[in-house]
N, CA, C and O atoms as CSV, one atom per row, in Angstrom:
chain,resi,resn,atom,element,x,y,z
A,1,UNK,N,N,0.812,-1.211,0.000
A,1,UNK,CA,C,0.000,0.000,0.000
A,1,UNK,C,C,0.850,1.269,0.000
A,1,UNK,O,O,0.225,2.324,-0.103
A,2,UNK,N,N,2.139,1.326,0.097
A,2,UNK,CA,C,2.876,1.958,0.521
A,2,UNK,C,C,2.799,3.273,-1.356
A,2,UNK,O,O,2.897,4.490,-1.510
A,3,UNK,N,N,2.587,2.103,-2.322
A,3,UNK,CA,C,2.688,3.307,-3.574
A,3,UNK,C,C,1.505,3.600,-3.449
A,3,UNK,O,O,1.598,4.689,-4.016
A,4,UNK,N,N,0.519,3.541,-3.192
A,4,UNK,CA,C,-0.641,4.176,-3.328
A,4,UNK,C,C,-0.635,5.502,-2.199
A,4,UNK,O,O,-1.138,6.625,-2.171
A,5,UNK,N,N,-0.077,4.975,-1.623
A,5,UNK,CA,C,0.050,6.571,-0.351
A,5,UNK,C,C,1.054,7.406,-0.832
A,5,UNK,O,O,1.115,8.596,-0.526
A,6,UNK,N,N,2.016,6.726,-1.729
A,6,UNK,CA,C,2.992,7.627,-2.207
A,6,UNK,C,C,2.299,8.651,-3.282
A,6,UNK,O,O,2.369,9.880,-3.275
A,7,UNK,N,N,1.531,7.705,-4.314
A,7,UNK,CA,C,1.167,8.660,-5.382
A,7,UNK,C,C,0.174,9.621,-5.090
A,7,UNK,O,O,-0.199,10.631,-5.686
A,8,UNK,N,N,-0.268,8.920,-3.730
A,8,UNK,CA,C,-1.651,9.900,-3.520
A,8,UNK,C,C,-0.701,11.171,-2.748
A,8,UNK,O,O,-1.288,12.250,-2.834
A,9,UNK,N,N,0.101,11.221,-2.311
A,9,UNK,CA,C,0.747,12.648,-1.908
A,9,UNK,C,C,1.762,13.300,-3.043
A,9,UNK,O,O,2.357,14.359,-2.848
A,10,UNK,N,N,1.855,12.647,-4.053
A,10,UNK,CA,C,2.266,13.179,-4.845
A,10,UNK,C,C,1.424,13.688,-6.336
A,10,UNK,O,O,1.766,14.331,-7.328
A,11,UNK,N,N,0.144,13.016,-5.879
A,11,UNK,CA,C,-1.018,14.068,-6.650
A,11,UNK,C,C,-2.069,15.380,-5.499
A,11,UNK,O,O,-2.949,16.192,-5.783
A,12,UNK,N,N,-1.544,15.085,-4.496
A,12,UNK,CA,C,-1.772,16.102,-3.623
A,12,UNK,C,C,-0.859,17.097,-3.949
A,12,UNK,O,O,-1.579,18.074,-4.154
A,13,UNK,N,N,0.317,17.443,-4.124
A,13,UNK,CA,C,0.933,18.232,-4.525
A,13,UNK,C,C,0.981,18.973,-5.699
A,13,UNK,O,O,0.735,20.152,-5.952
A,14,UNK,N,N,1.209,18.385,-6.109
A,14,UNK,CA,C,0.648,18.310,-8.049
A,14,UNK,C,C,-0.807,19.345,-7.984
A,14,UNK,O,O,-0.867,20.544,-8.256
A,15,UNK,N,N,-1.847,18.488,-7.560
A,15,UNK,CA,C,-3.321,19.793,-7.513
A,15,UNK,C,C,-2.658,21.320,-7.034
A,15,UNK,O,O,-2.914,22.359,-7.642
A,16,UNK,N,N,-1.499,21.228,-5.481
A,16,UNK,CA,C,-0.978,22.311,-5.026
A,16,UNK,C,C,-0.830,23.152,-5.826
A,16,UNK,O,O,-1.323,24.235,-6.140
A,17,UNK,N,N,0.351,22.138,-6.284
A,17,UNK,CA,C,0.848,23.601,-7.473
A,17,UNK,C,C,0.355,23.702,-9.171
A,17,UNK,O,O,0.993,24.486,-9.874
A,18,UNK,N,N,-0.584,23.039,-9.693
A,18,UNK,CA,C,-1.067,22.981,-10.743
A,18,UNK,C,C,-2.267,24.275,-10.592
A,18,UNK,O,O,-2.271,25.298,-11.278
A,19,UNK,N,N,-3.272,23.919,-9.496
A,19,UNK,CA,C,-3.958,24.883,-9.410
A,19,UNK,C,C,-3.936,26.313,-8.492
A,19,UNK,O,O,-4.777,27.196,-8.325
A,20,UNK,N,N,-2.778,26.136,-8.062
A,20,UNK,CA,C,-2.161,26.971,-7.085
A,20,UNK,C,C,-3.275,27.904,-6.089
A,20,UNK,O,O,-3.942,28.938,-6.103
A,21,UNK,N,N,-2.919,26.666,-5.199
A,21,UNK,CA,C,-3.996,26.403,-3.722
A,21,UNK,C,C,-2.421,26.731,-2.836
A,21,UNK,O,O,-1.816,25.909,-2.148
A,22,UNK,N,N,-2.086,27.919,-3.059
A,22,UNK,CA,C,-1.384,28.557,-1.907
A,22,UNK,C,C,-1.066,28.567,-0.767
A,22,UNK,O,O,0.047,28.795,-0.294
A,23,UNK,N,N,-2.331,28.240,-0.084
A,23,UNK,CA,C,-2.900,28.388,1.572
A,23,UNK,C,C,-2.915,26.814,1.627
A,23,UNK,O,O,-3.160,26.516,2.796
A,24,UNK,N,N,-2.781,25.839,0.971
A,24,UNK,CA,C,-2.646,24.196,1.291
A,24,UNK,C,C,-1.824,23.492,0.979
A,24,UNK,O,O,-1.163,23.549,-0.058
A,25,UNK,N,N,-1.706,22.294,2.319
A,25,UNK,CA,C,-0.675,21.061,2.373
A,25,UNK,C,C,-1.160,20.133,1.849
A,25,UNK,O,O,-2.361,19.888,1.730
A,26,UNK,N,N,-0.103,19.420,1.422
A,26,UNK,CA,C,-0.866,17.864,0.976
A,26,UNK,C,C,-1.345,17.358,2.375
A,26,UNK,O,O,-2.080,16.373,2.317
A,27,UNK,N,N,-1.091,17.804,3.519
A,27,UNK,CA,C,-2.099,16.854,4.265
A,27,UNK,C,C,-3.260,18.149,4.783
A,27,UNK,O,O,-3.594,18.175,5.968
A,28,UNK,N,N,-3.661,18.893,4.078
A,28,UNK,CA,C,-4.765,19.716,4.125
A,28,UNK,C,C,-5.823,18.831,3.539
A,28,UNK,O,O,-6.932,18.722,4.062
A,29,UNK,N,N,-5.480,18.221,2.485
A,29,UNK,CA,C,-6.263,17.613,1.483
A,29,UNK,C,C,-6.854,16.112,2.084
A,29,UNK,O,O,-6.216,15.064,2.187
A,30,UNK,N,N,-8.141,16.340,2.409
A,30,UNK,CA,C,-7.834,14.557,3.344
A,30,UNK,C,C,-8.652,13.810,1.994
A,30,UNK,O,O,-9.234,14.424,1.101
A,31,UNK,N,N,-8.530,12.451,2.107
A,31,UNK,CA,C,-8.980,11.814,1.025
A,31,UNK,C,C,-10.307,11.504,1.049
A,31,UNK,O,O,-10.779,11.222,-0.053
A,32,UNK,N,N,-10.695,11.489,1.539
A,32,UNK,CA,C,-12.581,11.069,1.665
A,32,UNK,C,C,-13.080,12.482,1.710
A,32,UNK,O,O,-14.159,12.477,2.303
A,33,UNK,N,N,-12.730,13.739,1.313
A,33,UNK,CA,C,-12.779,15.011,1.222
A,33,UNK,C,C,-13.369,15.017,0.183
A,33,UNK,O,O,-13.006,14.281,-0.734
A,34,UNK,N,N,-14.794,16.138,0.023
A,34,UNK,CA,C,-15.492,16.478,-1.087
A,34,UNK,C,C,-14.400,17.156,-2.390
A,34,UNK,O,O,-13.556,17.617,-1.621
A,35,UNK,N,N,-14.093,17.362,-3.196
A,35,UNK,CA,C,-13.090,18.477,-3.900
A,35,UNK,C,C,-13.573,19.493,-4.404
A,35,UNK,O,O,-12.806,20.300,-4.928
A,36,UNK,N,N,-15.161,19.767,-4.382
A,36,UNK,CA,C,-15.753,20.847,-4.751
A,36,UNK,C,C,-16.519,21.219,-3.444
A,36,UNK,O,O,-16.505,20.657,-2.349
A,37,UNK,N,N,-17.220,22.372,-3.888
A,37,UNK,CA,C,-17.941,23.108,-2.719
A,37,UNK,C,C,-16.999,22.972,-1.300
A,37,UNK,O,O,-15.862,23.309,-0.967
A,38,UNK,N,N,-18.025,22.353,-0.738
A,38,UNK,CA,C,-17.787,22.447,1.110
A,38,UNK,C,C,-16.655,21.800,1.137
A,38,UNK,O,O,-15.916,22.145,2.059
A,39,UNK,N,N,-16.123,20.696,0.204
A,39,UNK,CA,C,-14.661,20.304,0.657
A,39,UNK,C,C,-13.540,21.270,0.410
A,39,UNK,O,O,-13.414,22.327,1.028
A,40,UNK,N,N,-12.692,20.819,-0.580
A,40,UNK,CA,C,-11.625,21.343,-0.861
A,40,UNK,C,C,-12.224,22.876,-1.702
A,40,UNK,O,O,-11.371,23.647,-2.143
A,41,UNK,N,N,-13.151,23.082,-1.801
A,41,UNK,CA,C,-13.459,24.249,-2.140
A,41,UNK,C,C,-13.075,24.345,-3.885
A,41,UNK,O,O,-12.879,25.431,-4.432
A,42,UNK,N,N,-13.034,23.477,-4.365
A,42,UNK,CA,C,-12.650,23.694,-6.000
A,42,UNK,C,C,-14.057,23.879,-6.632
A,42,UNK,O,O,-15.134,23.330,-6.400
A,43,UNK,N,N,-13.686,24.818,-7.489
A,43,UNK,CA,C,-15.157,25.176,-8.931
A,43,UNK,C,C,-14.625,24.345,-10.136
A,43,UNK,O,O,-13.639,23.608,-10.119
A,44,UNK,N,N,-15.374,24.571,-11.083
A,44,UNK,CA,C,-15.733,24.541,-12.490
A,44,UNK,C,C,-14.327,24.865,-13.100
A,44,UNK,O,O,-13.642,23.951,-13.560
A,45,UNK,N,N,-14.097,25.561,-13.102
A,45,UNK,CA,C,-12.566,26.101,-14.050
A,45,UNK,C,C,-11.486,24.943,-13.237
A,45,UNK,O,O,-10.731,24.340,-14.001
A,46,UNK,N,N,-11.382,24.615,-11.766
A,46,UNK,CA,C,-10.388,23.920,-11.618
A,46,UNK,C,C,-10.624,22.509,-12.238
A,46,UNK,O,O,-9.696,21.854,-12.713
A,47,UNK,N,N,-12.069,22.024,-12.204
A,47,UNK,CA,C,-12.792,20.609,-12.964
A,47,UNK,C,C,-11.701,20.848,-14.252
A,47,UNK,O,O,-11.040,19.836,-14.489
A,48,UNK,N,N,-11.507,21.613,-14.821
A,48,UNK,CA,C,-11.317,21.390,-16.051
A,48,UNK,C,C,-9.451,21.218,-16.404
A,48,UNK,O,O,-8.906,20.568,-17.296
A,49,UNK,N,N,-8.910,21.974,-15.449
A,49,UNK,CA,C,-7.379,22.411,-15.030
A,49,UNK,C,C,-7.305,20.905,-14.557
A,49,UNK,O,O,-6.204,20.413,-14.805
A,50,UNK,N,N,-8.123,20.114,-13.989
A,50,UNK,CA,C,-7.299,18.596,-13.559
A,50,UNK,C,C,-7.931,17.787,-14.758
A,50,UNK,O,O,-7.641,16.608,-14.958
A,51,UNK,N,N,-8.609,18.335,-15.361
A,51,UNK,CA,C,-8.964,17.369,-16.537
A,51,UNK,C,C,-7.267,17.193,-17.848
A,51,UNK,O,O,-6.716,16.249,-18.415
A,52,UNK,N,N,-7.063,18.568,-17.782
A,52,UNK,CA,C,-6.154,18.926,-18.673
A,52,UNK,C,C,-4.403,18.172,-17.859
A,52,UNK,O,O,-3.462,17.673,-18.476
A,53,UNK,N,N,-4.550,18.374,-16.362
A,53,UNK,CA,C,-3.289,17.397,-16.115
A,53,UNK,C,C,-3.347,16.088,-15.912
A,53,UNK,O,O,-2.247,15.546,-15.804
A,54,UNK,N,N,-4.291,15.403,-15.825
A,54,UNK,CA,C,-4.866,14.114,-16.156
A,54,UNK,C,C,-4.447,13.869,-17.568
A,54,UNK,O,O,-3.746,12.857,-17.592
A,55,UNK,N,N,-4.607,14.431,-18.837
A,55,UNK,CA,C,-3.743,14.579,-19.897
A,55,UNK,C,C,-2.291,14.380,-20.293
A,55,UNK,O,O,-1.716,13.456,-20.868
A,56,UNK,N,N,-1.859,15.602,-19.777
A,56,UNK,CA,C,-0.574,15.860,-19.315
A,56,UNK,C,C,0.107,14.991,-18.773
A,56,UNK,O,O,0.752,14.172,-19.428
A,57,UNK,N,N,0.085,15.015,-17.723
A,57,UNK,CA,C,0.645,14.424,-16.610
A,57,UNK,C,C,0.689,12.672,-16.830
A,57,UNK,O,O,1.702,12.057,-17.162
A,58,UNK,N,N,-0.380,12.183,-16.615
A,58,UNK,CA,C,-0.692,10.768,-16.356
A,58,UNK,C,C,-1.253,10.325,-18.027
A,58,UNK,O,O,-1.513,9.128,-18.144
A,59,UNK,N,N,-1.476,11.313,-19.467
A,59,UNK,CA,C,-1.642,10.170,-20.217
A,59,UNK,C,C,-3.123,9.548,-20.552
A,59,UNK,O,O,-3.292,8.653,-21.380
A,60,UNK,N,N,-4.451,10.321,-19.574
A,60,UNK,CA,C,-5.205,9.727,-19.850
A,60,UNK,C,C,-6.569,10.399,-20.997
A,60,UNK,O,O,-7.067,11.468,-20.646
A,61,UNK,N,N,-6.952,9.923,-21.942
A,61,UNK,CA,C,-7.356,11.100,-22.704
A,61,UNK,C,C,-8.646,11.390,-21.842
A,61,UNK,O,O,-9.079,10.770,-20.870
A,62,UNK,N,N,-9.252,12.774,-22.628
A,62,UNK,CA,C,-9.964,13.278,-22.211
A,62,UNK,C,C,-11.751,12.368,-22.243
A,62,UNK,O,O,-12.761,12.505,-21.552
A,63,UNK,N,N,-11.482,11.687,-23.129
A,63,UNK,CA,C,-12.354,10.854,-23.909
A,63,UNK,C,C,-13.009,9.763,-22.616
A,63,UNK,O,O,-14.162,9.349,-22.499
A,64,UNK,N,N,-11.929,9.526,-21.832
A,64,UNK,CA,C,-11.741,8.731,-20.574
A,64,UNK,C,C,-12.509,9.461,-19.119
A,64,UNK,O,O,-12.878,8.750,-18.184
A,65,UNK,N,N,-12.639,10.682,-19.117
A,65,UNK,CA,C,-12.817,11.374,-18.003
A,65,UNK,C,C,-14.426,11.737,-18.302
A,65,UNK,O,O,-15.102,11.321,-17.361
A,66,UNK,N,N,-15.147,12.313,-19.212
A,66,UNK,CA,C,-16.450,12.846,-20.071
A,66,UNK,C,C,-17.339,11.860,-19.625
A,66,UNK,O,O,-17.295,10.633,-19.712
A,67,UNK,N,N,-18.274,12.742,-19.059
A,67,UNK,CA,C,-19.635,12.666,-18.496
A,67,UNK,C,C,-19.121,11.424,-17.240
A,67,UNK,O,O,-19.952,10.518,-17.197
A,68,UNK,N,N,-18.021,11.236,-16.311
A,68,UNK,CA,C,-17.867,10.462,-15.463
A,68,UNK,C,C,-17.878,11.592,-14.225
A,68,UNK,O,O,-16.843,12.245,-14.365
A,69,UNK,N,N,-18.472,11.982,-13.315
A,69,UNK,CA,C,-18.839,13.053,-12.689
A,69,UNK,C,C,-17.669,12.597,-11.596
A,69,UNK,O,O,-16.580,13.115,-11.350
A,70,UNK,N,N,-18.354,11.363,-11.008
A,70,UNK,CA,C,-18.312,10.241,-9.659
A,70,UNK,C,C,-17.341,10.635,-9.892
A,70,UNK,O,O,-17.195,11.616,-9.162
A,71,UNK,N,N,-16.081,10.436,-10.786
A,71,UNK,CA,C,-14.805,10.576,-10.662
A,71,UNK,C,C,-14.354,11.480,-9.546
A,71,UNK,O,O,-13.710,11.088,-8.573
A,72,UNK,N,N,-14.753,12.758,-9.768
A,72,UNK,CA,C,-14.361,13.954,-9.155
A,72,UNK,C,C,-15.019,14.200,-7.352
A,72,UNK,O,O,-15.063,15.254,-6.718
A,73,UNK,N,N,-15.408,12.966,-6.970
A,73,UNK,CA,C,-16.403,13.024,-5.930
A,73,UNK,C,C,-15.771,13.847,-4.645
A,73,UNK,O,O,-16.091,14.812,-3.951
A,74,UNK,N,N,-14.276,12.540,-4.771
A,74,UNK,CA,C,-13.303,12.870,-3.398
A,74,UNK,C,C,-12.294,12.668,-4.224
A,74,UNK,O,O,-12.163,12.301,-5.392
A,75,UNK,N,N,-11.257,13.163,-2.899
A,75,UNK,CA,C,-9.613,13.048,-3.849
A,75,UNK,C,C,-9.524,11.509,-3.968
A,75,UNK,O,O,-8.869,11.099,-4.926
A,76,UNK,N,N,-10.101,10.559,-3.113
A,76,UNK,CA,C,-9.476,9.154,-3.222
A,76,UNK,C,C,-9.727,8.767,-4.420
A,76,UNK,O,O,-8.883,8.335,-5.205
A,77,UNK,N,N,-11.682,8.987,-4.777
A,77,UNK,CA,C,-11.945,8.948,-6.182
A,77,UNK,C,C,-11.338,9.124,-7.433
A,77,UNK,O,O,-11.382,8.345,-8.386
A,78,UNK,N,N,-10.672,10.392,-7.348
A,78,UNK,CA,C,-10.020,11.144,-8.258
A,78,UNK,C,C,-8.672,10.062,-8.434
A,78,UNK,O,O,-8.472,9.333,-9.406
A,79,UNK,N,N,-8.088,10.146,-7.590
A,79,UNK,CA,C,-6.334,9.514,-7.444
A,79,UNK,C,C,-6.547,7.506,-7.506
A,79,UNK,O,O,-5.572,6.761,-7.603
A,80,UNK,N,N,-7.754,7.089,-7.437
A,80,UNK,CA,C,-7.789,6.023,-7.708
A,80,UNK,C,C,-7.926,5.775,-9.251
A,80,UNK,O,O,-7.218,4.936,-9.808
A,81,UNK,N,N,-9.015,6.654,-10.045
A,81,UNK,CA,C,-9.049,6.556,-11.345
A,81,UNK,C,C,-7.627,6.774,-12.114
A,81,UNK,O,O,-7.230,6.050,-13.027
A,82,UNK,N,N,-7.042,7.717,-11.668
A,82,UNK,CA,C,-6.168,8.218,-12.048
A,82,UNK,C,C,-4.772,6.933,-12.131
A,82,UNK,O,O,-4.103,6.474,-13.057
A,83,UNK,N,N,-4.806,6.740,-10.856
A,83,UNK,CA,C,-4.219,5.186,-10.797
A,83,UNK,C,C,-4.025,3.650,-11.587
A,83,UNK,O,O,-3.063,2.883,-11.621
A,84,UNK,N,N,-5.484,3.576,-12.238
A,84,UNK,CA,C,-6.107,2.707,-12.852
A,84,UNK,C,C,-5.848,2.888,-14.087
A,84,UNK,O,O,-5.022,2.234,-14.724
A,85,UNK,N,N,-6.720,4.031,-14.632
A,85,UNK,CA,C,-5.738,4.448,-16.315
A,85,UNK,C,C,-4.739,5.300,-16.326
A,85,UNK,O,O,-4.922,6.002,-17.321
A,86,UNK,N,N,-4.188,5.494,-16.011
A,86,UNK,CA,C,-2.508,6.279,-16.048
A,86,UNK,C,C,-2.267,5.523,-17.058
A,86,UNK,O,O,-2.604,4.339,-17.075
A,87,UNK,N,N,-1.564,6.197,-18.167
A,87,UNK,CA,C,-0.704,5.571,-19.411
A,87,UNK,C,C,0.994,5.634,-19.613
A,87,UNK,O,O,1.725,4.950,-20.328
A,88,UNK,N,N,1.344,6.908,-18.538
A,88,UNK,CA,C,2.510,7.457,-18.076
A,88,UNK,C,C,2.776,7.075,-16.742
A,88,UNK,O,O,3.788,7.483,-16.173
């Protein structure tokens, strides 16, 4: 379990400085954490900024992410998909 805690703090960081959340730690970010509204406080424009490093970054097309909402629920959500199809 040890890479899964690794990558998950190293896509905690990554959101840091991709969407530049200034005021947060990777352990600000807890994983069963909403990532919009009342959780981590992310909108619409950042939905789209992790869509584009999901791309980038990990390789996965966009084609992969479209109309999958659930994805974006919690960070675990997020960093598990991300996990699963990573191509990079």
């Amino acid at each position: 379990m040890g890479d899964v805690q690794t990558f998950r703090k190293e896509l905690k960081e990554n959101l840091i400085d991709w969407l530049q959340l200034m005021d947060k730690t990777a352990d600000d970010i807890k994983d069963e954490e909403p990532l919009f509204k009342e959780g981590l406080g992310l909108d619409s424009l950042d939905a789209v900024e992790i869509v584009i490093l999901m791309q980038r970054k990990y390789g996965i097309p966009q084609s992969e992410v479209e109309n999958k909402r659930e994805i974006f629920a919690t960070f675990a959500t997020l960093a598990d998909f991300i996990m699963a199809n990573r191509t990079k």
